[in-house]
N, C-alpha and C positions, 0 to 999 in steps of 0.2 A: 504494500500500500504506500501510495507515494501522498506528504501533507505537505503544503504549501507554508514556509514559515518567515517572515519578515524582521530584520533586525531593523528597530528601533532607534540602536545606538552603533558608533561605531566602532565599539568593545564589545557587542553581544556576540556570545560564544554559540555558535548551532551547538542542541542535545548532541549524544553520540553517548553510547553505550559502550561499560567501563568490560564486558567481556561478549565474544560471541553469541552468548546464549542467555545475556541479561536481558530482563523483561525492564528494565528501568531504562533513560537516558539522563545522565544526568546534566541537570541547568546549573549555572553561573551566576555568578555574581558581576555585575558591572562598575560596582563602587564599593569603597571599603567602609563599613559599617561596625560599630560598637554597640554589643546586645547587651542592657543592663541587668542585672541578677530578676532572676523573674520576672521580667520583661517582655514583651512582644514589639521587630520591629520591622516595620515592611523590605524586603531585600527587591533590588531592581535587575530582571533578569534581562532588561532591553531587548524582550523579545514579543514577537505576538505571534498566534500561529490560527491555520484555518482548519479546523478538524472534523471531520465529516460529517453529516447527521446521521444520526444509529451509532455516534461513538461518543465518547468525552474522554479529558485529559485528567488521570489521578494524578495526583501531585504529594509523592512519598516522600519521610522522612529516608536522610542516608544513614546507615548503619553506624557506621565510623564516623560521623558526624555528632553521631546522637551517645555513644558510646564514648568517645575522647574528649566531646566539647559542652555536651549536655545541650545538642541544639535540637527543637524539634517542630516541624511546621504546627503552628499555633491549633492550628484547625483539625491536627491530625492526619487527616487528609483531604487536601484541596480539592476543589472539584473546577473542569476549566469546561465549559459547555462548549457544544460545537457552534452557536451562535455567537459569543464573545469574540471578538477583533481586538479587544486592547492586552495591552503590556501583558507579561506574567511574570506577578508580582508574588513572590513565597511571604508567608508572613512566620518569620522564623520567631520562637518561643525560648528563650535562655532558662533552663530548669536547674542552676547552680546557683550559688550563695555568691561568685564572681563575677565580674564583667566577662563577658567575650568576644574576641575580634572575628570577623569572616573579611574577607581582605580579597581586591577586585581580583577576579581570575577566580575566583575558591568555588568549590562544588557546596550547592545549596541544598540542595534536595532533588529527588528523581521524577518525572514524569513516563508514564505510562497511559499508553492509548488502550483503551476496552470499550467495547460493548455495550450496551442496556439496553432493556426491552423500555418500551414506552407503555403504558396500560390506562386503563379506565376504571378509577374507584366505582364499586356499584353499593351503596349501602343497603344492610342486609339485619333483620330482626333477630336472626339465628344464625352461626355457623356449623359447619360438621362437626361432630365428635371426634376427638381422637383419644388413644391411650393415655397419651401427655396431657390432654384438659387443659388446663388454665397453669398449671406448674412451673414458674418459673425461674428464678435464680437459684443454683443448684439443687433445683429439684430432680434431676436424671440421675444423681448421684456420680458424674463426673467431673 
């Protein structure tokens, strides 16, 4: 699948996947930013992209980001619609007791293109039974 993707700025780094068989690409940073301890602070990825309809763009926290710097997208996971034309902007989360740098060039978080179905709520008096019922925070016993 080929997506159309426009830079913004003239630092914006195109995604590109950190191994063959990554389902991630990871975005950039275009300006050096200081994330204050528990903080949230918008990161500017000087990018926009055109994503298809029947898809959108998840926007993942990086592992090694999240593990060595305590950074993690505010939102958990971002959601980039396939209508949206502007910037993709991460809103990065600092979950330390420290400041933290992410510095122009640095990997912010990963984007992934998937899927969704699109539906129609139909409200309803009744649902189905099932064995589970109404059971929920570990109620499965897992």
């Amino acid at each position: 699948m080929k997506i159309k993707i426009k830079k913004l700025h003239e630092d914006a780094v195109i995604p590109v996947k950190g191994s063959d068989y990554a389902a991630g690409y990871d975005l950039y940073a275009i300006n050096d930013e200081v994330i204050y301890p528990h903080n949230t602070t918008k990161v500017s990825t000087g990018l926009a992209i055109e994503i298809p309809e029947g898809y959108f763009g998840g926007v993942f926290a990086r592992s090694g980001l999240a593990s060595k710097k305590g950074l993690r997208p505010a939102n958990c996971v971002g959601v980039i619609d396939s209508d949206y034309r502007g910037e993709i902007i991460v809103l990065l989360h600092n979950d330390t007791d420290t400041y933290q740098l992410v510095n122009k060039g640095d990997r912010i978080a990963q984007l992934v293109i998937m899927p969704y179905l699109s539906v129609e709520f139909e409200e309803a008096e009744n649902l189905n039974d099932t064995e589970r019922g109404d059971g929920g925070f570990g109620s499965t016993g897992k």
